[in-house]
C-alpha positions in Angstrom: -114.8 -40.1 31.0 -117.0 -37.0 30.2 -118.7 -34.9 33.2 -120.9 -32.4 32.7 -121.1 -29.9 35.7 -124.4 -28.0 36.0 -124.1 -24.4 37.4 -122.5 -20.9 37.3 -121.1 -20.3 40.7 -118.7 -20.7 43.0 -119.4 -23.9 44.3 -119.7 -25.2 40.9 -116.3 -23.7 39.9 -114.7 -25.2 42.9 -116.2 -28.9 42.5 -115.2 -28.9 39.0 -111.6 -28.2 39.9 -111.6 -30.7 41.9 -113.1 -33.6 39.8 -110.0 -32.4 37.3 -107.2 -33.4 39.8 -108.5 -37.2 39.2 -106.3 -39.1 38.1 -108.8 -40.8 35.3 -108.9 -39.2 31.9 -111.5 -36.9 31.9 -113.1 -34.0 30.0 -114.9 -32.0 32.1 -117.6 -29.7 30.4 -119.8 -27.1 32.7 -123.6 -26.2 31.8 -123.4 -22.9 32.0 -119.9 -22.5 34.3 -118.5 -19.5 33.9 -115.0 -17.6 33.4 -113.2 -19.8 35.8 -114.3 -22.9 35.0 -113.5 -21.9 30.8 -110.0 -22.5 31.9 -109.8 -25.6 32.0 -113.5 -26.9 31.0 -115.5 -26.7 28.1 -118.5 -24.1 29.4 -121.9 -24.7 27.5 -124.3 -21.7 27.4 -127.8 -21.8 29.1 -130.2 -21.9 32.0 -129.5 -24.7 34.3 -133.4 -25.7 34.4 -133.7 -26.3 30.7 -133.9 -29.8 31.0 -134.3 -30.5 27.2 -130.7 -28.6 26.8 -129.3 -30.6 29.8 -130.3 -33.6 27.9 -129.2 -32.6 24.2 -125.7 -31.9 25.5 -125.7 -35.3 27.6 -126.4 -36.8 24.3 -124.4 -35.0 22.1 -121.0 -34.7 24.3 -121.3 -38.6 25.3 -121.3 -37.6 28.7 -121.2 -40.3 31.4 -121.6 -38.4 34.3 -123.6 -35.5 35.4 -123.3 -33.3 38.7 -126.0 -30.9 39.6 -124.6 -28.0 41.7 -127.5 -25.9 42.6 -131.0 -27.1 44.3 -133.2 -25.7 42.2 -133.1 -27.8 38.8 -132.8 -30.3 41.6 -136.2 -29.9 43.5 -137.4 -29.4 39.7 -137.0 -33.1 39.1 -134.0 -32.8 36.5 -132.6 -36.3 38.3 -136.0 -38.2 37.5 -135.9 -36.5 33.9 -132.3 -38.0 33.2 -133.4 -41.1 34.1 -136.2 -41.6 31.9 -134.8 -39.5 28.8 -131.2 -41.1 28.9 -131.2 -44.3 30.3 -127.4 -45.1 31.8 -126.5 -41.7 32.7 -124.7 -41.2 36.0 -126.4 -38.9 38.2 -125.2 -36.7 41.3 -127.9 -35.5 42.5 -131.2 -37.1 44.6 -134.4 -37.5 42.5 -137.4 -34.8 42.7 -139.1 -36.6 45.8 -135.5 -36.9 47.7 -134.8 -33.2 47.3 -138.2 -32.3 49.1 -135.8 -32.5 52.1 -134.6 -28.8 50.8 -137.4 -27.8 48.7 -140.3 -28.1 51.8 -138.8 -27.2 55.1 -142.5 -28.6 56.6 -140.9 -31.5 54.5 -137.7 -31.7 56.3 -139.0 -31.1 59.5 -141.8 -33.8 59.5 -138.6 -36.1 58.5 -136.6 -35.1 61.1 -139.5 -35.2 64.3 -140.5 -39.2 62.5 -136.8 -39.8 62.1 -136.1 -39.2 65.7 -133.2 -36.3 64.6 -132.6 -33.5 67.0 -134.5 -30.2 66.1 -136.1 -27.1 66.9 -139.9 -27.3 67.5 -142.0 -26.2 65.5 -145.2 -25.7 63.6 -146.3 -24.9 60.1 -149.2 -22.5 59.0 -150.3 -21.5 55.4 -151.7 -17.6 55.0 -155.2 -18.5 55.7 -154.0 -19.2 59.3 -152.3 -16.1 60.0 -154.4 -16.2 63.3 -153.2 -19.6 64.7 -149.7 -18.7 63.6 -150.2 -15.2 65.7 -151.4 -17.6 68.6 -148.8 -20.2 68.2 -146.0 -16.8 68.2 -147.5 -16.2 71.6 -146.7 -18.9 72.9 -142.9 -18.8 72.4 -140.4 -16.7 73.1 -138.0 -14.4 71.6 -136.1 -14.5 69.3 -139.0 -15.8 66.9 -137.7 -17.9 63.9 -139.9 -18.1 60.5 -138.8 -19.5 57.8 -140.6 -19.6 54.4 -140.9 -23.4 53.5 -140.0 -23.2 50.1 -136.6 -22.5 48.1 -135.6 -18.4 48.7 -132.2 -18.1 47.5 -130.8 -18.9 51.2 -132.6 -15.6 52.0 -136.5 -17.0 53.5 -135.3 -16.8 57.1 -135.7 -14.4 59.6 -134.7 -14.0 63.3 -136.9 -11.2 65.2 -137.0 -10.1 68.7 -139.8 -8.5 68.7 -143.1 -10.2 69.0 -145.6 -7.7 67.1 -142.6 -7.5 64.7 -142.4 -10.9 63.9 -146.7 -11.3 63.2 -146.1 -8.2 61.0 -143.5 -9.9 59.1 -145.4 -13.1 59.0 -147.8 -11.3 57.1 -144.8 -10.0 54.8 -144.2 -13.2 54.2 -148.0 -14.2 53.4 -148.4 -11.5 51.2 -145.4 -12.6 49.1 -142.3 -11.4 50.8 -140.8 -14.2 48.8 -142.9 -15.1 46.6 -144.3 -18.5 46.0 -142.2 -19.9 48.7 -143.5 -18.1 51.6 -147.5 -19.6 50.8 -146.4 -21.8 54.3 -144.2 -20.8 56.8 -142.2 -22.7 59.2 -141.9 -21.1 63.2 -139.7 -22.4 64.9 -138.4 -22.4 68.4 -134.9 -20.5 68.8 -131.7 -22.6 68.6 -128.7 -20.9 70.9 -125.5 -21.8 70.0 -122.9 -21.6 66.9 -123.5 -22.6 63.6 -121.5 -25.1 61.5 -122.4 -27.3 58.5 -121.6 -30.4 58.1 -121.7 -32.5 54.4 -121.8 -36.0 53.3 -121.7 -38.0 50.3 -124.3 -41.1 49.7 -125.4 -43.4 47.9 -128.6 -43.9 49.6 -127.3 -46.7 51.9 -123.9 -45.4 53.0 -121.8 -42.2 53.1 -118.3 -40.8 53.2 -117.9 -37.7 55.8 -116.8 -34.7 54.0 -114.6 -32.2 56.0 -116.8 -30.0 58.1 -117.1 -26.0 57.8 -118.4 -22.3 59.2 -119.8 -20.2 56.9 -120.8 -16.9 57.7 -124.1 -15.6 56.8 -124.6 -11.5 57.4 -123.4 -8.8 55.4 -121.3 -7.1 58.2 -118.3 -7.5 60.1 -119.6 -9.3 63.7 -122.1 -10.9 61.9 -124.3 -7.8 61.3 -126.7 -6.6 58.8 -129.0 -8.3 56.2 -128.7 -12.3 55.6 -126.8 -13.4 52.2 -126.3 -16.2 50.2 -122.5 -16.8 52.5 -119.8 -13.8 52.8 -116.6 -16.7 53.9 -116.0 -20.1 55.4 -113.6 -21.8 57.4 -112.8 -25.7 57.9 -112.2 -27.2 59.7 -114.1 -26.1 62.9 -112.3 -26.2 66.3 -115.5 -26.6 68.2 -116.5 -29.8 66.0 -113.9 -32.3 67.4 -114.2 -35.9 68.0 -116.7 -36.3 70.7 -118.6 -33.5 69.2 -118.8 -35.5 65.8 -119.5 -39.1 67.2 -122.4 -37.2 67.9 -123.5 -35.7 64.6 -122.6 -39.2 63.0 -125.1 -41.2 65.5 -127.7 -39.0 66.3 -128.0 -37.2 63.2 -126.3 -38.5 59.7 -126.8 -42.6 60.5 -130.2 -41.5 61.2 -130.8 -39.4 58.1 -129.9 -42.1 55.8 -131.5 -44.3 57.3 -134.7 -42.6 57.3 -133.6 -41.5 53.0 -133.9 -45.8 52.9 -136.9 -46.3 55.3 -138.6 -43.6 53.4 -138.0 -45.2 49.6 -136.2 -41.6 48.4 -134.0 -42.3 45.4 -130.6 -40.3 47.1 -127.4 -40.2 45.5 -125.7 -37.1 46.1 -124.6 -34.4 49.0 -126.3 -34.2 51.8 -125.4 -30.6 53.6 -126.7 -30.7 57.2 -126.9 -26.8 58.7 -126.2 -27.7 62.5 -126.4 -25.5 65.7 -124.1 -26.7 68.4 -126.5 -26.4 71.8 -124.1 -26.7 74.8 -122.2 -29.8 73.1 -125.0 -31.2 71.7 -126.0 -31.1 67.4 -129.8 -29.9 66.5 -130.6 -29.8 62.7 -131.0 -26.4 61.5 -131.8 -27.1 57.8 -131.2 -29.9 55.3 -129.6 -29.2 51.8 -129.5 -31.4 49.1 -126.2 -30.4 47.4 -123.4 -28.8 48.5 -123.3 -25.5 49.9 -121.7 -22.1 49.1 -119.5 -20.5 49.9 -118.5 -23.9 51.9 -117.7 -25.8 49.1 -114.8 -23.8 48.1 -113.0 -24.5 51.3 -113.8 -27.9 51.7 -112.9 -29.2 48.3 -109.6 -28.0 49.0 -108.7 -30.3 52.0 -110.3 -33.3 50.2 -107.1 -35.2 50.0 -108.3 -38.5 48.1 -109.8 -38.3 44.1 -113.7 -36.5 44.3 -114.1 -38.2 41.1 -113.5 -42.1 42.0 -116.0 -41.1 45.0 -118.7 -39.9 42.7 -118.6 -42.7 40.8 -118.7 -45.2 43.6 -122.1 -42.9 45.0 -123.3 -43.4 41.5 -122.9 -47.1 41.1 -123.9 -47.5 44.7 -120.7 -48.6 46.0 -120.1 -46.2 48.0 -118.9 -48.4 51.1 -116.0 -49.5 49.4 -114.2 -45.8 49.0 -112.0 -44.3 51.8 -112.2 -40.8 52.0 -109.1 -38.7 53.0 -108.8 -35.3 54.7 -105.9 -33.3 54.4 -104.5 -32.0 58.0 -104.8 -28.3 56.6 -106.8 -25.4 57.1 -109.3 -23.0 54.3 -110.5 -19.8 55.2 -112.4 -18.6 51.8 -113.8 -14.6 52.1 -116.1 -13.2 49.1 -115.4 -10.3 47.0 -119.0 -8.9 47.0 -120.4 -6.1 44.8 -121.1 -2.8 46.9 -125.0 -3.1 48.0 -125.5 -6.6 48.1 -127.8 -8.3 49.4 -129.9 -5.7 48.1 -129.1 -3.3 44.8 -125.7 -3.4 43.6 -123.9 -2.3 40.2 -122.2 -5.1 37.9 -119.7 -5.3 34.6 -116.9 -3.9 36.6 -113.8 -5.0 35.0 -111.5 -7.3 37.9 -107.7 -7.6 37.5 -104.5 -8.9 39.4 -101.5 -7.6 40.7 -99.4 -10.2 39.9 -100.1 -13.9 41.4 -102.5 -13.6 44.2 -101.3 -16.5 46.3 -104.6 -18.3 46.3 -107.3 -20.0 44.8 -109.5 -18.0 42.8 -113.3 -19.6 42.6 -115.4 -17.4 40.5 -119.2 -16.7 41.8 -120.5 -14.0 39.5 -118.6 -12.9 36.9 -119.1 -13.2 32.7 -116.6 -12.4 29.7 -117.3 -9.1 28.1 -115.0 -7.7 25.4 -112.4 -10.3 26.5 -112.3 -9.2 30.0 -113.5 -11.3 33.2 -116.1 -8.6 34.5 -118.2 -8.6 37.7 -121.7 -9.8 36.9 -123.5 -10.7 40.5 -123.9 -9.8 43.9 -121.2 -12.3 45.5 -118.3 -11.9 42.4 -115.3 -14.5 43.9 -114.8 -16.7 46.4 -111.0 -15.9 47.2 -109.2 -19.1 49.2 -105.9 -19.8 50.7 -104.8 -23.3 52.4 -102.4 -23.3 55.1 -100.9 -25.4 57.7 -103.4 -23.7 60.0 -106.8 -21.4 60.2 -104.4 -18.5 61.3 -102.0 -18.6 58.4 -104.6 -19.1 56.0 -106.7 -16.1 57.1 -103.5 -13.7 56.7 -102.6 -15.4 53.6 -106.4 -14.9 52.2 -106.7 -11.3 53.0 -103.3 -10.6 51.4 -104.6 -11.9 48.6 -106.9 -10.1 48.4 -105.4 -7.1 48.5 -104.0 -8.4 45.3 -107.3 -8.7 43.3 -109.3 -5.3 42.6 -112.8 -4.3 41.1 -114.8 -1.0 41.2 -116.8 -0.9 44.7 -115.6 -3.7 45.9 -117.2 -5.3 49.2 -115.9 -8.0 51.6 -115.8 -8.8 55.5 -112.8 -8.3 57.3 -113.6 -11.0 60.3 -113.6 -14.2 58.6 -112.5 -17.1 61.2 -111.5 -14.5 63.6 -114.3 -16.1 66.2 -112.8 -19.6 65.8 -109.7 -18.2 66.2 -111.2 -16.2 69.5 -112.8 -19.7 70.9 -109.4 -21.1 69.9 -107.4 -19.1 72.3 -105.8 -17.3 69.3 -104.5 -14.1 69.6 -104.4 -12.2 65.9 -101.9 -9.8 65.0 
């Protein structure tokens, strides 16, 4: 069987490892991967929204199945565009109208309040309301959430105390704070609580549970600083245990695929579901409509059954006749970011080992120059270890670490070390 990945980054590295631990005869080829994937995949060069390319190569490898990574060819349409220009190809990924549930968060949220699935109120305002969104504002109270209701690079929300701070940033965001995505804006009521995500796969009708994960989202030890696209993650979560799930199955999953087939959206793929955990209780933060990152490369570690037979089954739509199994051990994955990011940072550092690092190496941003691996993006590798538990894994990653160097290297030092607080752990 031939699979064709689509994207560069870690998540795509790690998904791709683990479709090549099936045990069906594969070739695995990666549109564009990158230098971790080239070791065991066939990378083909180019821009993941060049449909015509995705197509050629489809056509031209014989391949049978394709997996989109990232959600922007995604909310682009590239799942309709298969369809129609090569008939019989197996798609992972849910068509153009199906990923409005992460391409519009006014999308997602109208979905979620008809749906009946626990959220934040809200309202939505384009920039020739600025005065009713200033009026709505004072109506709430801090912190104030707006969120830009298109796609941002996991960067369109912001959290502000201050009320005249959040109406100036408002207008920020108007004005093209980020760009085309910011034309409406989402404000939202204030979820308190602690994050987790939760993932599934479906084929539109059913779904298999994917192991559940923390990721962590500021630049700074303590959860500090600017917002990035994920500096670690952690599954599982010791918060999210049996009761606490029964929950997020009933009141939020069941009813999100339910409301996918109620609604008529063509859905066969991941569903990531951003959760806050209110006093026991799961409200949906965000949809996404792939897997996310850097979550994927701890959870695709402690998926014990074959990724590969499940895809196919979501495919073919025979999804509730695949078991899933979850391995009884623990991920921590910390990135290896480039000095500056989120904002300006340096790249085509050269990265080496001393000697075998211990873990899983899942490569984020990096390229192949002069037959080096060189650092070539903000977040450069997703560095994971699997252990018997959270505790052991988080040592084991960090010495790993220590065994991996590039030029102004970046990375937080607190990964898990609040689930290991609210676990009663003490470190060493």
């Amino acid at each position: 069987m031939n699979i064709l990945v689509i994207g560069s980054g870690g998540r795509e590295h790690a998904i791709a490892w683990k479709i090549d631990k099936s045990r069906i005869e594969h070739n695995i080829f990666c549109l564009p991967g990158n230098p971790g994937t080239a070791t065991f995949a066939t990378n083909i060069p180019g821009k993941v929204t060049d449909f015509n390319l995705v197509k050629d190569t489809v056509v031209s490898k014989g391949i049978d199945m394709v997996v989109v990574g990232p959600e922007v060819p995604l909310v682009e349409g590239i799942t309709d565009f298969l369809a129609e220009a090569v008939p019989g190809v197996k798609v992972i990924g849910p068509s153009k109208q199906g990923a409005m549930l992460e391409g519009s968060k006014d999308f997602a949220k109208d979905f979620m309040t008809r749906h009946g699935i626990p959220t934040a109120r809200y309202a939505t305002f384009t920039g020739g309301e600025y005065a009713a969104a200033c009026a709505f504002l004072d109506g709430m109270q801090p912190p104030y959430v707006l969120k830009a209701d298109g796609l941002a690079a996991g960067k369109g929300v912001l959290i502000v105390e201050d009320l005249q701070e959040a109406k100036s940033l408002l207008k920020d965001v108007f004005d093209g704070k980020f760009g085309a995505a910011g034309d409406k804006v989402v404000i939202e009521q204030f979820l308190d609580g602690i994050e987790m995500s939760a993932f599934v796969l479906t084929d539109g009708k059913d779904y298999l549970l994917l192991p559940e994960a923390k990721d962590y989202k500021r630049i700074g030890d303590g959860d500090t600083g600017l917002n990035t696209g994920g500096m670690g993650s952690v599954s599982p979560v010791c918060f999210a245990d049996e009761a606490f799930m029964e929950k997020v199955r009933t009141r939020v999953i069941e009813p999100t695929i339910a409301g996918i087939a109620a609604d008529k959206l063509d859905y066969k793929g991941f569903i990531f579901f951003g959760l806050m955990n209110c006093g026991g209780d799961p409200y949906v933060i965000e949809y996404n409509v792939r897997m996310g990152d850097p979550e994927t490369e701890s959870v695709m570690t402690r998926i014990s059954s074959d990724l590969l037979e499940h895809l196919i089954a979501c495919a073919d739509g025979t999804l509730s006749e695949e078991d899933l199994e979850i391995s009884d051990k623990a991920a921590v994955t910390v990135i290896m970011a480039s000095g500056g990011y989120p904002e300006a940072y340096q790249s085509h550092y050269p990265i080496g080992l001393m000697g075998d690092p211990g873990a899983l190496i899942f490569h984020c941003g990096t390229a192949s120059e002069g037959g080096k691996v060189v650092t070539a993006g903000g977040r450069v590798l997703a560095v994971t270890a699997v252990a018997s538990d959270i505790q052991q894994a988080r040592e084991d990653v960090y010495d790993a670490i220590g065994n991996i160097y590039f030029d102004d290297c970046y990375y937080r030092n607190d990964i898990a070390s609040d689930l290991l607080s609210l676990a009663g752990v003490e470190e060493d």
